[in-house]
N, C-alpha and C positions, 0 to 999 in steps of 0.2 A: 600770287603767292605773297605772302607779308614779310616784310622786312625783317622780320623778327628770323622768320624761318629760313627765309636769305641767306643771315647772320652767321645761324647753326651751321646751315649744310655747306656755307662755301668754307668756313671755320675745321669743320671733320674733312672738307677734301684736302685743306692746306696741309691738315695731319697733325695738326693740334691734338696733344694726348689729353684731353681736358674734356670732366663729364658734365658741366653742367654751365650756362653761362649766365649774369644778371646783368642790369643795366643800371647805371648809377644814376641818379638825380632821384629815385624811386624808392618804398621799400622792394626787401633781394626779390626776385620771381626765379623758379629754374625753370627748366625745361628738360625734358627727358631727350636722348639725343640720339642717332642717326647714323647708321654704320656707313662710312664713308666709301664711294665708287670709286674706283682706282681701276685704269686701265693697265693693260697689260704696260704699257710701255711707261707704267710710273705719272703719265699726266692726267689731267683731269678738265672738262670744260667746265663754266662756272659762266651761270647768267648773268643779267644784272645782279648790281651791286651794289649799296653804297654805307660806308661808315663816317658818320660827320661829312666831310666834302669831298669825300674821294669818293670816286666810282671805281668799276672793276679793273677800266684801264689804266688807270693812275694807281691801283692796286698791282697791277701787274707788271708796269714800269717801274716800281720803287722796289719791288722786289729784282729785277733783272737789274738796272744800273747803282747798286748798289757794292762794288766789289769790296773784298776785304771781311764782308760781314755774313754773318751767318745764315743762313736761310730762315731758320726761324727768328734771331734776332730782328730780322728783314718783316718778318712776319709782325711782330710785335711792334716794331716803329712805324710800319705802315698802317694797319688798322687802329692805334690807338694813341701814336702820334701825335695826333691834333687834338689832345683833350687838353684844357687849361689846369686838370689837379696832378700835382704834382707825384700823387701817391696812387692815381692811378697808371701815371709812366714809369711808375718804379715798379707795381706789381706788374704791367704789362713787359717791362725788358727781364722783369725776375723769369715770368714764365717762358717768355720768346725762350730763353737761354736751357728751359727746360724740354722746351718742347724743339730743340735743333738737332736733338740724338735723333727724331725720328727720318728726318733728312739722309741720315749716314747711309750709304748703301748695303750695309747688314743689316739694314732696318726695315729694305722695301722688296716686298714680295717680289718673285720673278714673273708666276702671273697671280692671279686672283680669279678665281672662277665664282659667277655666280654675284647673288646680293640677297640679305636678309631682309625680312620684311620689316619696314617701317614701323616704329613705335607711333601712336596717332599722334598727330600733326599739333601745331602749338597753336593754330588758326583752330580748330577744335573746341580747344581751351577759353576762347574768347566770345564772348556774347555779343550775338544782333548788335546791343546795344552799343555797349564798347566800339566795335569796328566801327559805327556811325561816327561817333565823337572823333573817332581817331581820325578819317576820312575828313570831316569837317572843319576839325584843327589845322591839317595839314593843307585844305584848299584855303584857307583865310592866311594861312602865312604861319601861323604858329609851329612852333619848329617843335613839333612832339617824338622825337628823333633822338633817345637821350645815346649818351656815349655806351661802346658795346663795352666791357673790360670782364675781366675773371675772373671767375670765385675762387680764392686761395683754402686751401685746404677741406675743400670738399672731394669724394670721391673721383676717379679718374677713369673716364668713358675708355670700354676693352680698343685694343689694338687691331687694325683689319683682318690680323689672323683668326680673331676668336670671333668676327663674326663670318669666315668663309673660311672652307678645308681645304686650302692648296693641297692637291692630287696629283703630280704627274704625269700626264698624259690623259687625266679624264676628261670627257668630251664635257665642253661648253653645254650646257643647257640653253635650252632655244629660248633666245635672246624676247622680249616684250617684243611683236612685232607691229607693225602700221596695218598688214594686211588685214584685211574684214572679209570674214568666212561666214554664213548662216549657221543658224547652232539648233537644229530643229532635236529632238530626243530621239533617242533608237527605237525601232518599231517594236513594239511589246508582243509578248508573249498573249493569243488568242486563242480560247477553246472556241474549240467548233461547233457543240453546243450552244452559244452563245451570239458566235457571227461566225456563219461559217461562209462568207464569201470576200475576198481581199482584191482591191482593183487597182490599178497603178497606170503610169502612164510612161512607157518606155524611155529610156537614157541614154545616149550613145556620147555624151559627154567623154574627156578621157583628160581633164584640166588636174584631176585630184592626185595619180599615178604621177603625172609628171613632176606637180609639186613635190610630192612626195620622195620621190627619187634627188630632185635635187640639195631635199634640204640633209637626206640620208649620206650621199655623197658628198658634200660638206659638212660634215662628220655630226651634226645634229639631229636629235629628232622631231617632228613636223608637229605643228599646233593638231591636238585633238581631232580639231573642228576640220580641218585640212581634210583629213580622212575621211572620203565620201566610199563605201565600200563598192557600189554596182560601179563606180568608175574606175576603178581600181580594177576590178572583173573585166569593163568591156576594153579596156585599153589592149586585152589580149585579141588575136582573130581565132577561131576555134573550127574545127574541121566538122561542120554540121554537114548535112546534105545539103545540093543546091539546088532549088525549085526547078521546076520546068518554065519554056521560055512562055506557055499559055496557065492560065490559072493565076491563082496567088501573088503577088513580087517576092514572095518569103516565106520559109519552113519553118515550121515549129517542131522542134525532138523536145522530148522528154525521158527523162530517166530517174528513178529511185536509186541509191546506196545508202549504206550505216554510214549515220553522222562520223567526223571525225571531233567534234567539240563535245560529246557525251553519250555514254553507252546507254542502248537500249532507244537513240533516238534514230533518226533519219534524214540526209538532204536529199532534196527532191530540185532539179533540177530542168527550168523552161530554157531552151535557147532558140532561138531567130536568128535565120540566115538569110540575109538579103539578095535579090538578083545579082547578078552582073552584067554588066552592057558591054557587049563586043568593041574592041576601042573604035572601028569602023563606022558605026552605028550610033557612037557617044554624041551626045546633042553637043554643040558648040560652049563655048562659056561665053560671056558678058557679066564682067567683073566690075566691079567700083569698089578700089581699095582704099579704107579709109584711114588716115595713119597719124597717130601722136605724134607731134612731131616736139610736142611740151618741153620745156626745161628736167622736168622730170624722167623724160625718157632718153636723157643722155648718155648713164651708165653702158660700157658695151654689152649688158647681159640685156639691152630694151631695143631703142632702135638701130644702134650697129647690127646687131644679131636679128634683129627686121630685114634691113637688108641686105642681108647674107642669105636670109630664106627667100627674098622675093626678089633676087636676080636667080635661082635654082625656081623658083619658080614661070618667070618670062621665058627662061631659056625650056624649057618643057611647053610653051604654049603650041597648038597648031595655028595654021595661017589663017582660019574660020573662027578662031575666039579672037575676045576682043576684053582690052583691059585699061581702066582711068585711073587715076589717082587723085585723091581728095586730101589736103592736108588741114587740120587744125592747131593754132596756138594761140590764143589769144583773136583771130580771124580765122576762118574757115576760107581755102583758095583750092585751087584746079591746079594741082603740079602737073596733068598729063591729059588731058583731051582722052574720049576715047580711042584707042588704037589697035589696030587688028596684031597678031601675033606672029607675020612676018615679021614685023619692023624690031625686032629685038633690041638693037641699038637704041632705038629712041629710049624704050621702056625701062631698059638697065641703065640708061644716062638719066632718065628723069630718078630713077631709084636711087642711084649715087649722091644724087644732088640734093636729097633730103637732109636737113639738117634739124637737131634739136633746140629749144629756144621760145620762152614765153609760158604764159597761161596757159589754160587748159578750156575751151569753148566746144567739148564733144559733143553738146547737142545742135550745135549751128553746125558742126560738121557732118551729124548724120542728116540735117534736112537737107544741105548742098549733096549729100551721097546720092541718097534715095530719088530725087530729082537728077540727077543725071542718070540714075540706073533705068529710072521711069521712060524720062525723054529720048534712050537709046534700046528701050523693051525689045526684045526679040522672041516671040511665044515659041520658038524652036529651039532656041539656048535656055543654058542654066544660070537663072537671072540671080544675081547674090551682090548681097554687100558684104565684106569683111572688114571687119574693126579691127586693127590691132593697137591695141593700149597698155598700158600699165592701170589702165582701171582709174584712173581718177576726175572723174567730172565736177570739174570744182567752177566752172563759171554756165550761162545758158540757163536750159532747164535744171534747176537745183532740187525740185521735188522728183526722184527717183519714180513715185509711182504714178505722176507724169509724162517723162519720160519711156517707163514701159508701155504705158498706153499709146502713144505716139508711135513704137515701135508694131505693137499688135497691127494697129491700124493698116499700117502698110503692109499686113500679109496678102491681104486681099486684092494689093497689086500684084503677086505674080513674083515679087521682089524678096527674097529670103535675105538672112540674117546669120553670117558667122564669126564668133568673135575671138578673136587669138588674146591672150594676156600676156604681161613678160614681167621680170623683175621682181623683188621681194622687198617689201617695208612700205610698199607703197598700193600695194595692188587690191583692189575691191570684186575680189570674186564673187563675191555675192553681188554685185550688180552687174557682172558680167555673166553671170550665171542667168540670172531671170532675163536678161537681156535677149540672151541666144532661146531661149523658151519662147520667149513673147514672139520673136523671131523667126520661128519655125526654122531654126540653125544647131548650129554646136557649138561649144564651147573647149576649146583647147587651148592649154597652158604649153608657150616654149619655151623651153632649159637650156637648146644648144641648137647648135648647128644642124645633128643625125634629128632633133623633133623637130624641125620646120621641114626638113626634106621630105620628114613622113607623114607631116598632115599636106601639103603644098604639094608635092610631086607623087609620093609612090605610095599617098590613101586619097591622093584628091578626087580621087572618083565617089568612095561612101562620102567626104567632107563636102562634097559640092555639088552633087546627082541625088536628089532627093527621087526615093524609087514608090515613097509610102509616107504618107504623113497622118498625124493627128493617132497615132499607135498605140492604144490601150489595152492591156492584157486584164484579165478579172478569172480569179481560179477560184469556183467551189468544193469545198474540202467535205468528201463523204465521213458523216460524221458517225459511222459503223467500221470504219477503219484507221480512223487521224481523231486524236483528243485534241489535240493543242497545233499550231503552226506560231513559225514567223518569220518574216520576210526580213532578209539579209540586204540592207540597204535601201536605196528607193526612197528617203523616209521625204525626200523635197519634191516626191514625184506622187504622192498617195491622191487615189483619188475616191472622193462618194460612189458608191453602188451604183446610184441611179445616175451619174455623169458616163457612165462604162455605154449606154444609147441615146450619150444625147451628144447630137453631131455639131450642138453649136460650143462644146466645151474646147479648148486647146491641149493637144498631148504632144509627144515627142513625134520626130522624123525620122528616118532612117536613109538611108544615102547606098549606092549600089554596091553590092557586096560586103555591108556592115554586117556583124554578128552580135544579138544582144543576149544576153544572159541574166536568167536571175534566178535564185537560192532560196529557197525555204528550207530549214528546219523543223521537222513534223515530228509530231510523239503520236508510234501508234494507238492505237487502244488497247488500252492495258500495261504502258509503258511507264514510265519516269517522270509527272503531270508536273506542272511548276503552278497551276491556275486549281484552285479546287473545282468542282463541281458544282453546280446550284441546285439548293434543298428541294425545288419542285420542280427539276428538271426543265424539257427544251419545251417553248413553247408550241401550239399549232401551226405557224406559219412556217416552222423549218421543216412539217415535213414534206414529203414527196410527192411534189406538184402534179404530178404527171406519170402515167404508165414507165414511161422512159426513161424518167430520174428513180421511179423506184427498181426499174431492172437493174439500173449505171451502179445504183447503191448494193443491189445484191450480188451481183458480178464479182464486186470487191474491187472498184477501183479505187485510189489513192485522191484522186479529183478529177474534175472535168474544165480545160482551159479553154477559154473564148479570147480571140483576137478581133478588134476591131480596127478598122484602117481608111484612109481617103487614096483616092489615086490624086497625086502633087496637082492637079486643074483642076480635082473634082470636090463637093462640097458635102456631096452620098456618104456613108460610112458602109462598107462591105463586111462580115465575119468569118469568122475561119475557126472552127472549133475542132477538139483533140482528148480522150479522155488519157488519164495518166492509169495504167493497171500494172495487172503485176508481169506483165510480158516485157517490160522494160527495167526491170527491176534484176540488181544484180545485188548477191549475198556480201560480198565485202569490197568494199571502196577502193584497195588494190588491184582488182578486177574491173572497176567498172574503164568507160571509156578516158584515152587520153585528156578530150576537152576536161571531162567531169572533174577529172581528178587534177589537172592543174588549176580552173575555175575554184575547186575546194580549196587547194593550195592558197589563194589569191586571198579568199575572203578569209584565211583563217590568219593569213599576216595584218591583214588590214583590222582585225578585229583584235589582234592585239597589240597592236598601236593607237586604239582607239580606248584600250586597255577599260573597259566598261564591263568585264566579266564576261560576256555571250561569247571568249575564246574556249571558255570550259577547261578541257583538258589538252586543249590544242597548245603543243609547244614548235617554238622555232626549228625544234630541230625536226620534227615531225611535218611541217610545212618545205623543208628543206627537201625533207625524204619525198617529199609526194611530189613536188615541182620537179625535181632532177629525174625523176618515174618517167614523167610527164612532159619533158621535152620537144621529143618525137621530132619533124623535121627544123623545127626553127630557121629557118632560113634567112630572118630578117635578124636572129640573135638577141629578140627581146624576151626570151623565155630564160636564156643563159642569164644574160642581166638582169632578171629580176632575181636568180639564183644566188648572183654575189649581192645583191640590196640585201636579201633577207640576213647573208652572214654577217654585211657591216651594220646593219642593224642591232644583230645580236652581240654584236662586240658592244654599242653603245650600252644598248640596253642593260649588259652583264658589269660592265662598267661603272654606271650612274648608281650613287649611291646616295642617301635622303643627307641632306647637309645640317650641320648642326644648330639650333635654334641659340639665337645670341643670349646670355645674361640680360638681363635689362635692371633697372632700377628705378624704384618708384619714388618719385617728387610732389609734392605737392602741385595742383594743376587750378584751383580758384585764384586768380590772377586780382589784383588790384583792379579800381576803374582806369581808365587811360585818362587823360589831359583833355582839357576841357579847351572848348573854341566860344567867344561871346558870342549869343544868340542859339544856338545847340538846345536843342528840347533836354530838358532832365539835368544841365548844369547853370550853377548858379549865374546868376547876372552882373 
């Protein structure tokens, strides 16, 4: 950032009412200028600094030991103080004296919500060239530094009011955050005419809900991109049928009802229910927990709240599992030997004694993970590593796609991948997202105390019992009864046609007694099309391959779903196919099954937080009505809670009103050349 612009913004924090400023020794230059940031509590931070030979400390001392004097008079003798003309220390104590009302405490906002956008920058304004010269003067010694001072009787930059609407009680709008989300586009509207087949690679992720919940509960709402919808879905469990203990690991239901996002269409609805392993019979674990132990994860919502989960977790091990610890900061060390899970004591003592502190070296601590998970392999246990981070690999392997291949690599040891995240402003879901893919894991986000208990203790059977991997579903839509479809979320899981039988591609896992879900939107024929039609219709290759696809097609089913899967040691891919007809088909969405109609509930909140239009006609309160229908046992009281999310949602949402765009004023912005350095291309010699 250039000094010039320095000048400005630490200038509008101090609260200088003054619109425009030049710099003497020069002809005038303005600059258009910058709604100043005020926090709630009146202060403000202010980077570097400097006017003449003061810096910002020496700014900030001359202002604090200065008793007697005015704040802004303080202002004015401190930044312009050290000038040798005399007329400009008299407009500078002229305007100090003017600009000290804004100091009064009738003058400063209680809070300030929000910030307008930036008028463009004054670095903008300056040319390649220019900043060369300017850069070049200043490294030779030339002090191209002129005095900052004020233009007297020029116009006067608005007051923080007018550029933000203090509201009483309206929620903060979500702050710029650090986190990095992927931002793929939402899956489009397809006639089936056209492509009538959609192939995807299952998700049992549940990182997007949690975020989501937490930033709702802190009275915010969540960045766009946060909002992944199928995680949002599968974070619920849903009362599908359970397979038998021979065949399958997994059942596929399906069901039709009327859309609730637009009349005259339809969701159609795939879900997968995973086995369950009698606890008798559960293979052992051999863990290797791998833990941030960074400067960064000190906040108690990172590694205090780590371990809080991972002594509730020790204390649930049996005496046949076995569990290590791997810590990174700056070094990669061995907090814990493998240990079997009588020894409790050791395990909660080695977890206590973790503390936060240093860099961040996550990829020296996955190869020390992986290597001890290796070297202690048990082909009878559930061999895993668990990351828990705030997501930031900032030293190591620095190239991310790297790193993920490193991870892949080690599928084919037997050695799986799940990665916990914590904390907000710093956290990189998007590489812990592809991370747990490349992994053949999961990815979950913890917000508290009750989400470590429930991925760690009472779901670590689906987080840690992989029953089914490499899980790819592919639905052909008969195109005599569905115009158009579209797939409700997924959009980072989509896969090519021809990847759906090829067993060397990577898809999702699934873990014992996981439940997946997924949503289509379908317009029958002759419904509501959003896609026109094409002038010469569907080509030869769509049609009816086969005796048997043209019965499927006369019959009148809705589609026909193929599941393909590996068993967790094997490298074969198995199928399991399902046609969807009208025998599962129920006339109104009120009727159809519990799962349906809270799954509908799920996506239709998520899709208008995602606020991209595909909520249709779905409102909150209608998501409200379907989710409290849809209840049914809750046992674990995550269905009631998303009941009160959806209403504090709708308080922000009903709340947040579009904030009003600032005045601005137009300046002139062709700036003079800068100050010349001897030897500089383009200035005289």
């Amino acid at each position: 950032m250039s000094w010039k612009k320095k000048a400005v913004i630490t200038a509008l924090l101090l609260g200088i009412p003054l619109g425009i400023l030049t710099f003497s020794g020069r002809p005038q230059q303005t600059l258009g200028f910058a709604a100043p940031q005020i926090s709630p509590g009146g202060g403000a931070t202010i980077g570097e600094f400097r006017s003449g030979n003061k810096d910002v400390g020496a700014v900030a001392g001359d202002l604090i030991s200065s008793p007697g004097v005015s704040i802004g008079e303080r202002i004015g003798r401190t930044l312009f103080g050290g000038s040798s003309d005399s007329r400009i220390q008299e407009e500078a104590r002229r305007q100090a004296e003017r600009s000290s009302q804004m100091f009064s405490p009738s003058h400063q906002p209680s809070t300030v919500q929000g910030r307008s956008p930036l008028p463009p920058s004054y670095d903008n304004a300056i040319t390649a060239d220019d900043r060369s010269r300017r850069e070049a003067a200043q490294n030779s010694g030339v002090n191209s530094i002129p005095t900052v001072t004020i233009a007297p009787g020029l116009p006067q930059a608005p007051s923080p009011q007018a550029y933000v609407k203090v509201l009483p009680g309206l929620p903060a709008p979500t702050p710029p955050s650090g986190d990095r989300f992927s931002q793929p586009e939402a899956n489009p509207v397809l006639r089936v005419s056209e492509k009538p087949v959609s192939t995807f690679s299952v998700d049992v992720d549940t990182a997007s809900y949690s975020y989501v919940r937490k930033a709702i509960s802190e009275g915010r709402l969540p960045q766009v991109e946060a909002v992944r919808l199928e995680e949002m879905i599968n974070y619920f469990k849903y009362d599908y049928d359970l397979p038998g203990q021979s065949g399958a690991p997994f059942t596929v239901a399906a069901a039709v009802a009327p859309s609730p996002f637009a009349d005259g269409r339809k969701l159609m609805r795939i879900g997968i229910k995973g086995r369950v392993i009698p606890q008798e019979v559960r293979p052992p674990l051999n863990l290797v927990l791998l833990v941030d132990v960074s400067g960064s994860m000190s906040p108690s919502d990172r590694l205090p709240l780590l371990k809080r989960g991972l002594v509730l977790l020790a204390e649930s091990l049996q005496p046949t599992d076995r569990v290590s610890i791997v810590t990174y900061a700056g070094y990669a060390g061995v907090a814990l030997p493998p240990t079997t899970g009588d020894r409790k004591t050791e395990i909660i003592n080695a977890v206590n004694s973790l503390g936060a502190g240093g860099g961040t070296a996550g990829s020296e601590g996955i190869r020390q993970a992986y290597s001890l998970a290796e070297a202690n392999y048990d082909p009878k246990a559930a061999n895993r590593v668990i990351l828990a981070t705030d997501g930031d690999f900032n030293v190591g392997i620095t190239n991310p796609a790297e790193l993920e291949s490193y991870v892949a690599g080690k599928r084919s040891s037997g050695v799986f991948l799940t990665v916990l995240g914590f904390g907000q402003g710093n956290l990189n879901d998007s590489l812990m997202q592809r991370l747990a893919q490349k992994g053949n894991g999961v990815a979950a986000y913890i917000d508290s105390i009750a989400e470590a208990r429930r991925v760690l203790v009472d779901d670590a059977g689906a987080s840690l019992h992989t029953i089914a991997k490499d899980m790819k579903v592919q639905v052909e839509f008969n195109p005599q009864k569905v115009a158009e479809y579209r797939l409700i979320g997924y959009e980072t899981r989509m896969l090519a046609r021809e990847e759906f039988n090829d067993d060397r591609v990577d898809a999702g896992d699934i873990g014992e007694g996981h439940t997946v879900t997924a949503l289509y939107e379908i317009t029958p024929v002759g419904g509501p099309v959003t896609v026109d039609e094409l002038r010469y219709g569907k080509s030869p290759s769509q049609e009816p391959e086969a005796s048997g696809e043209a019965a499927g097609a006369a019959s009148g089913e809705y589609a026909f779903v193929k599941v393909r899967w590996k068993e967790p040691k094997s490298e074969t891919s198995e199928l399991l196919s399902v046609p969807v007809d009208p025998s599962v088909e129920t006339a109104s969405l009120d009727k159809a099954d519990e799962s349906f109609r809270f799954a509908a509930a799920v996506a239709g909140f998520g899709e208008i937080l995602k606020g991209k239009g595909n909520a249709g006609s779905m409102t909150l309160s209608r998501v409200e009505e379907l989710a409290q229908g849809a209840r049914g046992k809750d046992t674990d009281l995550t269905r009631a809670e998303f009941v009160r999310l959806v209403k504090d949602a709708g308080e922000l949402l009903a709340r947040a009103q579009p904030r009003p765009q600032p005045p601005m004023l137009s300046y002139p912005t062709q700036l003079p050349p800068l100050p010349c350095a001897p030897g500089v291309s383009g200035c005289p010699n």
